[in-house]
C-alpha positions in Angstrom: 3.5 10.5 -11.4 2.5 8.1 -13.7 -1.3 7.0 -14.8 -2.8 4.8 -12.2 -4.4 1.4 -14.0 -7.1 1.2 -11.4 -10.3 3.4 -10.6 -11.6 2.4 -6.7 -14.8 2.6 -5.9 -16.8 4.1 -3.3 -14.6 4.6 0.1 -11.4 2.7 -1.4 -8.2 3.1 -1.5 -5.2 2.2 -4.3 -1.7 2.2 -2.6 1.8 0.1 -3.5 3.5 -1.5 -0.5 7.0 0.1 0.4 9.8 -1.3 0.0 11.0 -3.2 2.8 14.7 -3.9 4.1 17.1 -6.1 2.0 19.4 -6.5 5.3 19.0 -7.5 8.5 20.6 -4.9 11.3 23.5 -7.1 11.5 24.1 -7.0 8.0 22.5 -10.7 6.5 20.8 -10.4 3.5 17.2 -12.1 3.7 16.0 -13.8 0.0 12.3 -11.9 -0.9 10.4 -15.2 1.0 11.8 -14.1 4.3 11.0 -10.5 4.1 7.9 -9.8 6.2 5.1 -7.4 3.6 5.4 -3.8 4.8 2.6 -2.6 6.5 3.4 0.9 5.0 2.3 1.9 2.0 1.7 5.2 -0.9 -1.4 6.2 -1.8 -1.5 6.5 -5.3 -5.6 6.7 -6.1 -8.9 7.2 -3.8 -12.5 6.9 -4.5 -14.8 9.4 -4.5 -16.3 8.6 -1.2 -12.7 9.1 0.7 -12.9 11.6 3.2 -9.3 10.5 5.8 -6.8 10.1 3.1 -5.5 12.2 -0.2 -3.2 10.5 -3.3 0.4 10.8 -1.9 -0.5 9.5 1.8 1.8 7.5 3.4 -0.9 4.9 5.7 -0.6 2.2 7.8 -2.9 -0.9 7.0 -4.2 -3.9 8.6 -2.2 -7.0 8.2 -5.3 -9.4 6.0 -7.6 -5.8 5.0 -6.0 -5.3 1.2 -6.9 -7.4 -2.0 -4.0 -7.3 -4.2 -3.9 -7.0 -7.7 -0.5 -6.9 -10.0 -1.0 -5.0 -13.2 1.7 -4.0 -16.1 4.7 -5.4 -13.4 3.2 -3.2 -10.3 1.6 -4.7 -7.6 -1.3 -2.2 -6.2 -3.2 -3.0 -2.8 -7.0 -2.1 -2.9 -8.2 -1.3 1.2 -10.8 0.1 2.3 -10.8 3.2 3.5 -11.9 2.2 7.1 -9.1 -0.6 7.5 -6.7 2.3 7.0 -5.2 2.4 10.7 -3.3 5.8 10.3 -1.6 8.3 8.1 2.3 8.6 8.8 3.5 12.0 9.3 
């Protein structure tokens, strides 16, 4: 795993925002400002007051809870740890 740019603070968390699909089911391609923002992302830093999730976390976040930052050509999400919603199994 690569060096994470970003340090959060307090009860925050650093994730990237999956991937999401390039086709719809019946097989149209949708151009990236059609594609609705994944709701999904990796955890891939926590501060030290994070107690619910661990780097390499799949979660679940809140639709408007992340700030956004884009760094060396990788877009990281900063959320609270709170407006986490759930871990995926």
């Amino acid at each position: 795993m690569t060096k994470v740019p970003l340090s959060p603070l307090g009860a925050r968390v650093v994730a990237t925002r999956e991937e999401t699909a390039a086709k719809t089911a019946a097989g149209l391609y949708l151009p990236d400002n059609a594609k609705e923002k994944s709701q999904v992302a990796k955890v891939v830093a926590i501060g030290k007051d994070a107690r619910e999730v661990k780097v390499g976390d799949r979660i679940i976040i809140g639709g408007y809870s992340t700030t956004e930052a884009k760094i060396d050509g990788v877009e990281y999400m900063i959320v609270k740890e709170e407006d986490v919603l759930a871990v995926v199994a």
